[in-house]
C-alpha positions in Angstrom: -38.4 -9.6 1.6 -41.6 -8.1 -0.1 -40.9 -4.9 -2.2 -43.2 -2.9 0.1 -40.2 -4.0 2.8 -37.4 -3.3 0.9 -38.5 0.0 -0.4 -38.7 1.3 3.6 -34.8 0.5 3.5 -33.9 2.3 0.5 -34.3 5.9 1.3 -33.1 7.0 -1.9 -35.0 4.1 -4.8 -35.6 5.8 -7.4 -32.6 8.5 -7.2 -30.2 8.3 -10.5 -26.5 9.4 -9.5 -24.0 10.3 -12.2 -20.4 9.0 -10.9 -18.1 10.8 -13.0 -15.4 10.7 -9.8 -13.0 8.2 -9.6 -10.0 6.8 -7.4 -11.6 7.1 -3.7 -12.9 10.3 -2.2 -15.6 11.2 -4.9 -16.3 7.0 -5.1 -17.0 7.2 -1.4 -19.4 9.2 -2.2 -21.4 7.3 -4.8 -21.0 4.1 -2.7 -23.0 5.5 0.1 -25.5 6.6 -2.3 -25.6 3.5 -3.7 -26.1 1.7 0.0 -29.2 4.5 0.3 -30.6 3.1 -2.7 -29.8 5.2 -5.3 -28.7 3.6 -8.9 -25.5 5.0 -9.2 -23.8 4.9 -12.7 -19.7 5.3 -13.4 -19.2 7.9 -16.3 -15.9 6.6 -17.1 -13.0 7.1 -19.6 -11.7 4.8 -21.9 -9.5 2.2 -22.0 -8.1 2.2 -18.7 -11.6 3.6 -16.4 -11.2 4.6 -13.1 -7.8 4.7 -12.1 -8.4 2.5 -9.0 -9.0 -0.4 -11.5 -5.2 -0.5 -11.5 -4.3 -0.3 -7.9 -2.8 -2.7 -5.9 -4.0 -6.0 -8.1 -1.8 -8.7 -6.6 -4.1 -11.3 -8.5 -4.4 -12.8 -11.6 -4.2 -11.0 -15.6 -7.7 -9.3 -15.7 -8.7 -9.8 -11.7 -10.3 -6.5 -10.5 -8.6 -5.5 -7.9 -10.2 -5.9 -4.2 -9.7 -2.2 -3.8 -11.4 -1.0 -6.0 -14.1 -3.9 -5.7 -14.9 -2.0 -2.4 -15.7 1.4 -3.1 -17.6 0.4 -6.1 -20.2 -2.5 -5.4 -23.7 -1.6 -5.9 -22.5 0.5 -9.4 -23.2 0.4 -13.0 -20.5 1.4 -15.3 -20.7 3.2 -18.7 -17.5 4.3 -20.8 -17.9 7.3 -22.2 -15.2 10.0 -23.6 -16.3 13.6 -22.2 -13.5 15.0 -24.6 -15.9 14.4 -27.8 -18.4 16.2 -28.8 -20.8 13.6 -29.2 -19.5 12.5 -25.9 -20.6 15.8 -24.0 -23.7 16.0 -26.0 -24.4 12.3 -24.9 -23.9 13.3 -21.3 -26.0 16.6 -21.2 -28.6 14.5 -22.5 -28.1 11.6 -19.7 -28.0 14.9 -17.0 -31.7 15.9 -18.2 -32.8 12.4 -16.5 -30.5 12.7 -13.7 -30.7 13.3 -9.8 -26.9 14.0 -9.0 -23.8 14.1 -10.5 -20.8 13.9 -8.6 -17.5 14.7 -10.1 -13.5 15.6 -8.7 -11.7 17.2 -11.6 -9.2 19.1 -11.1 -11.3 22.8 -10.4 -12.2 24.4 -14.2 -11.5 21.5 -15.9 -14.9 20.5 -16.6 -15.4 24.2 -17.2 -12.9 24.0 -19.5 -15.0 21.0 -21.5 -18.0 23.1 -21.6 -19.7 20.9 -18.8 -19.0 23.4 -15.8 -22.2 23.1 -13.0 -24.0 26.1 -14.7 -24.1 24.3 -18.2 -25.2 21.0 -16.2 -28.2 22.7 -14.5 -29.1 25.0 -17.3 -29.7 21.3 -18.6 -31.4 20.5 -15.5 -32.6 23.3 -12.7 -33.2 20.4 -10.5 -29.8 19.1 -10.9 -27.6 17.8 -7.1 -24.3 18.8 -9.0 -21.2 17.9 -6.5 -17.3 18.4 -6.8 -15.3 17.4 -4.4 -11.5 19.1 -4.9 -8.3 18.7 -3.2 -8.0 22.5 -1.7 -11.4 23.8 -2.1 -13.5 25.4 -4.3 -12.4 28.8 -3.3 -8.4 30.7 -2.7 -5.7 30.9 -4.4 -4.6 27.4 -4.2 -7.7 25.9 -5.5 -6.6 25.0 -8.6 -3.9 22.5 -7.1 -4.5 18.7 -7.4 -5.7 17.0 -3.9 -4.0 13.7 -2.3 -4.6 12.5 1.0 -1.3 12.1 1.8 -0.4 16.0 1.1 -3.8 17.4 2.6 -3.2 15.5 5.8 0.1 17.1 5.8 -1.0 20.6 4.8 -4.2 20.8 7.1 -1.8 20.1 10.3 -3.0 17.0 11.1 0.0 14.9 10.4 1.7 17.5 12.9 -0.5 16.3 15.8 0.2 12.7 14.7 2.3 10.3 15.9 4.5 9.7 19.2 6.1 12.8 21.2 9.8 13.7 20.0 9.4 12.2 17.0 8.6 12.8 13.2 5.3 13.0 12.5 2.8 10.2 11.1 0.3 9.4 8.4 -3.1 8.1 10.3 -3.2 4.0 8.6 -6.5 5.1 6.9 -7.3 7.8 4.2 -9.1 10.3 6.6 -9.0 13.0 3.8 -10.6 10.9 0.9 -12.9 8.9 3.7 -14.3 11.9 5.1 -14.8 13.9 1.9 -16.9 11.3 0.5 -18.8 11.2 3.9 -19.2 15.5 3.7 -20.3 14.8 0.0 -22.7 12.7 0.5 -24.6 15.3 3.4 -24.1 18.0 1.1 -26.4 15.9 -1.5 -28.8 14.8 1.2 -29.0 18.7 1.8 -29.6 19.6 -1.4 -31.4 17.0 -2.0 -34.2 17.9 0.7 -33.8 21.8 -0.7 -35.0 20.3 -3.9 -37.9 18.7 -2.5 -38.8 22.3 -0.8 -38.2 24.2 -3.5 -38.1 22.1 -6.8 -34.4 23.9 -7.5 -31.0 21.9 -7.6 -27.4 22.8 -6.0 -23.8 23.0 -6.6 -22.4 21.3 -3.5 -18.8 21.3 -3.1 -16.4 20.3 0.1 -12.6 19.2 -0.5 -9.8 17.3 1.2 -8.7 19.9 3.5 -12.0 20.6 4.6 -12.4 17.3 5.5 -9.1 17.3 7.2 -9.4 20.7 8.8 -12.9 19.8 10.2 -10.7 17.0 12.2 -8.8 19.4 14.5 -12.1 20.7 16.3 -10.1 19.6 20.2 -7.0 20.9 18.5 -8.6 24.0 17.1 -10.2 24.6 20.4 -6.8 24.5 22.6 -5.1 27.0 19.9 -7.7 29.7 20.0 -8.3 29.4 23.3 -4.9 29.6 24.6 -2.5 30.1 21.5 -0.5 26.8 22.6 0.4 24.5 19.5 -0.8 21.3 19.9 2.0 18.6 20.6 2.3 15.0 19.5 1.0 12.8 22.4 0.3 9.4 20.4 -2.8 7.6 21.5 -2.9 10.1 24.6 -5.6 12.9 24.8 -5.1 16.6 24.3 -6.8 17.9 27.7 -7.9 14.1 29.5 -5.4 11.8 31.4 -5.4 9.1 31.9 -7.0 8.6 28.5 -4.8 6.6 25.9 -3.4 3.2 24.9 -1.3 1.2 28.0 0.5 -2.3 27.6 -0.7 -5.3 29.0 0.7 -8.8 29.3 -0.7 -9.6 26.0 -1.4 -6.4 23.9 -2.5 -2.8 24.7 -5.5 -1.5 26.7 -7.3 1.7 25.6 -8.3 3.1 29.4 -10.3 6.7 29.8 -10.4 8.1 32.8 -12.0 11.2 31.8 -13.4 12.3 35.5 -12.8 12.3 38.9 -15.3 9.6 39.9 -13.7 7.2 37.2 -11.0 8.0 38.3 -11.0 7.0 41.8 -12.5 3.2 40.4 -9.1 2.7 38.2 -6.7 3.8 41.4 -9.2 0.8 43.8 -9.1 -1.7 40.6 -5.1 -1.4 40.0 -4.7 -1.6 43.6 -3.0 1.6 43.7 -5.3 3.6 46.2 -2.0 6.2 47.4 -2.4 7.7 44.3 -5.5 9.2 44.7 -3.7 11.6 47.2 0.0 12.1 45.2 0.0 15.7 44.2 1.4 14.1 41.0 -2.5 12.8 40.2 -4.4 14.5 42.9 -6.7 17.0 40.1 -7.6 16.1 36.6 -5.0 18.8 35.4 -2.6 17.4 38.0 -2.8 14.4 35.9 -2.9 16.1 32.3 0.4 17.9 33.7 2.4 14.4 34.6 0.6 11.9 31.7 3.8 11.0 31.1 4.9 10.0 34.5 0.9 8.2 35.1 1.1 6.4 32.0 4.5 5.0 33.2 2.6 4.0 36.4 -0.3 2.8 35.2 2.2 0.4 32.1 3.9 -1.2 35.1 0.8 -2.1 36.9 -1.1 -3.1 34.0 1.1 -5.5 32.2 1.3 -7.6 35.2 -2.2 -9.0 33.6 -3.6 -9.3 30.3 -5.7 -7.0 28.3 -9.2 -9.3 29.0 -8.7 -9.8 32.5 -8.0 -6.3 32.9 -11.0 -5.2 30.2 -13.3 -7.8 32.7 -12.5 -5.9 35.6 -12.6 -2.3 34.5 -15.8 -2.8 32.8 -17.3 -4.4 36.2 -17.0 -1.0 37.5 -18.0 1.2 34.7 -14.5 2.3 33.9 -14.5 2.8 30.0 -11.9 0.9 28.2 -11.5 -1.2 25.7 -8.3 -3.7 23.7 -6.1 -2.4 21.0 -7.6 -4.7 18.1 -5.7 -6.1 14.8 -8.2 -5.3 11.4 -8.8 -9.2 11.8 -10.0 -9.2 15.4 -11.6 -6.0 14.4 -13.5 -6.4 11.0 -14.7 -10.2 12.5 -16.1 -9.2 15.6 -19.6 -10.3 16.7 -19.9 -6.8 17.7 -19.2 -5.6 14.3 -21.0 -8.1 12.3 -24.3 -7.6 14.4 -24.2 -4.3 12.7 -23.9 -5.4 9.6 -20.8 -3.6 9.0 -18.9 -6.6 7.7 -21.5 -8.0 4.2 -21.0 -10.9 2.1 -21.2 -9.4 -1.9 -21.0 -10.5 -5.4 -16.7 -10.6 -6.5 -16.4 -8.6 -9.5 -14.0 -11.5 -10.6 -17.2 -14.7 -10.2 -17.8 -16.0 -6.7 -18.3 -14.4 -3.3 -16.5 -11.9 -1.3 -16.9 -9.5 2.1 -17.3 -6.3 2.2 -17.9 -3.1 4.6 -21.3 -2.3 4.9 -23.2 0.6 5.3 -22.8 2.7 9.0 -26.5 3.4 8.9 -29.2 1.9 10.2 -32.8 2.5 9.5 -35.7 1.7 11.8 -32.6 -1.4 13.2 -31.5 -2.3 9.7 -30.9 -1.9 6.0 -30.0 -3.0 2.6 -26.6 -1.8 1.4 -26.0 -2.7 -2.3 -24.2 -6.5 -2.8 -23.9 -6.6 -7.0 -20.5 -6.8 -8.0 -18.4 -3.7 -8.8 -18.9 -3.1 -12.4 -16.6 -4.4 -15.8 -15.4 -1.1 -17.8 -18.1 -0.2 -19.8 -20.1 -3.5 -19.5 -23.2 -1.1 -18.8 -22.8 1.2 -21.2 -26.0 0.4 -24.1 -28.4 -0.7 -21.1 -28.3 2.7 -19.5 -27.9 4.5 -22.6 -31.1 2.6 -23.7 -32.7 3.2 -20.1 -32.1 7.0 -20.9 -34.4 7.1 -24.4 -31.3 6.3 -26.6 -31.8 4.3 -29.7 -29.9 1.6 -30.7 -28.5 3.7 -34.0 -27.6 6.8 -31.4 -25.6 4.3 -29.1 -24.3 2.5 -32.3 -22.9 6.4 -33.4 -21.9 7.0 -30.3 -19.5 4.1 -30.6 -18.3 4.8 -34.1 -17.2 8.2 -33.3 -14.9 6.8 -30.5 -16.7 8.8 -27.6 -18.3 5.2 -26.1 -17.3 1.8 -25.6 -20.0 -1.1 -24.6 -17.3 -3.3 -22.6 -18.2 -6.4 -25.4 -15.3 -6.1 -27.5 -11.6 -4.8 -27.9 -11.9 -0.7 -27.4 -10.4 1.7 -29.3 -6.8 3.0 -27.6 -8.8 7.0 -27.0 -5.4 9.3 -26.6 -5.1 11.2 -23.2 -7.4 11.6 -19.9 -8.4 14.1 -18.5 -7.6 15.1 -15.2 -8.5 14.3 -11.8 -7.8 15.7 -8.8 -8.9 13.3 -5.9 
């Protein structure tokens, strides 16, 4: 592929990203930058880096773990101690030759270090500064530290989670973290399009419980319509039935019947064709009222067969539905690989490994970054260099403790400073 090529699927070559997140939702970020083509580079602390380096490693004495691996392909990492003087001044400089800089201290921390957003972009007017926090930006709470785990629970979705009449559930996947990465990155594409209007940066910030709260928009809509509070229904939906998971011989069916019309096929294809006139069924809030007693109708037809002979039939008539996949059956179907959402990358640890691509696609395609997540520090002097350092300045930096190169033993700094996503 000829540069010309490449260069069409890289919306954002030539954009330089300062990572100084770490752990997932501010990473999320910076990896989807990365996939747009940005050259993203991990401001990290020293000796231990991004606190993901330490999560779940099941492998080997100095393996990376996968986990991290993940969110931070396509990176360059540079070990730097923000506590220093000579470590701030180091990174105002690197901020006059940047794009963005994300960051998820805890709110006022960096404040606190002299490096708030208005010092940043007094450095740089054109600076794409973004924080992402755990309760926002703004309120009395803001100053809390943010978890997924607790957001999901404050921001009520864990309360509309899980299976009626019992204790609520944690969704399998960070949906705070996930989706405040995903509302970071639009703020800096945002921004980023104000700066090409106007020449001027921004501050952007979102937060875990905006992320969460922006997932109760059916829930939402139900409460201020009606004041009723949403109930736990499992995989069934708020205001459509049938519309949920249903066993089968070998598994479970997702099956949406969300009109009349579709309805009406499902009743002909079960074989069930009295219960288009039961009262029980007969309107779409007949239905919603009795999901419980139709789901237990349609589970006793439906697992007389299994979920692709059922899926081959339904589909035939244009009834939407589809099976209840494992992450295996999932992350390696044909479906999903056509869209590139399952890449081969570099492992951080030598050979090959897969990866989750990026959800985009540009003009049918693109070009998510495949380099290996970065060593601690093991780009530390080339970007310093890249940014009009000398080798004395980097070689000071390093004497007074405030950088480490990744090339030798570093020096046990005392303390970190505080994160909060």
């Amino acid at each position: 592929m000829n540069a010309e090529m490449l260069d069409g699927r890289l919306p954002l070559r030539g954009v330089r990203v300062l990572e100084l997140s770490q752990i997932m939702a501010g990473p999320i970020c910076g990896l989807m930058l990365a996939d747009l083509g940005a050259d993203v580079i991990k401001i990290e602390k020293f000796p231990a880096g991004d606190d993901a380096r330490a999560f779940n490693n099941s492998g080997a004495p100095g393996e990376m773990p996968a986990s991290f691996q993940m969110i931070n392909r396509g990176k360059k990492s540079v070990a730097l101690d923000i506590r220093t003087d000579a470590g701030r001044q180091a990174l105002l400089r690197m901020v006059r030759k940047t794009d963005v800089l994300t960051e998820n201290f805890r709110p006022g921390t960096l404040q606190r270090l002299g490096l708030g957003p208005d010092v940043l972009m007094r450095e740089n007017p054109a600076l794409i500064c973004v924080s992402v926090s755990g309760y926002g930006a703004k309120g009395d709470l803001q100053s809390r530290g943010g978890f997924d785990l607790v957001l999901q629970a404050f921001s009520g979705l864990i309360s509309v989670t899980g299976e009626p009449g019992r204790g609520g559930v944690k969704p399998g996947v960070p949906i705070a973290d996930i989706n405040a990465g995903v509302l970071a990155t639009l703020g800096v594409l945002a921004a980023y399009i104000h700066r090409l209007r106007s020449g001027k940066g921004q501050w952007v910030q979102t937060s875990l419980l905006q992320a969460s709260v922006q997932q109760l928009y059916w829930y939402a809509a139900l409460f201020f319509s009606s004041g009723q509070l949403p109930e736990r229904l499992g995989t069934a939906h708020p205001i459509i039935a049938p519309y949920q998971t249903y066993q089968c011989a070998d598994g479970e069916l997702a099956l949406g019947g969300g009109n009349d019309s579709i309805w009406k096929r499902i009743v002909q294809i079960v074989g069930k064709p009295e219960w288009e006139i039961d009262p029980s069924f007969r309107s779409p809030k007949d239905r919603l009222d009795n999901r419980e007693k139709l789901a237990a109708c349609l589970n006793a037809v439906l697992v007389k067969r299994t979920r692709a002979e059922w899926e081959r039939d339904f589909l035939a008539a244009g009834v939407p539905c589809g099976p209840v996949q494992t992450v295996d059956e999932a992350l390696l179907h044909p479906q999903t690989r056509s869209l590139d959402m399952v890449i081969d990358v570099a492992d951080a640890n030598g050979g090959n490994a897969r990866a989750i691509g990026l959800p985009i696609l540009f003009d049918g395609s693109n070009h998510p970054a495949r380099s290996a997540a970065p060593r601690l520090g093991q780009d530390t002097q080339t970007v310093l260099r890249e940014l009009g350092f000398s080798g004395d300045e980097i070689t000071a930096l390093k004497n007074a403790g405030a950088s480490w190169d990744g090339l030798e033993d570093h020096p046990q700094a005392p303390g970190t400073v505080e994160h909060t996503t």
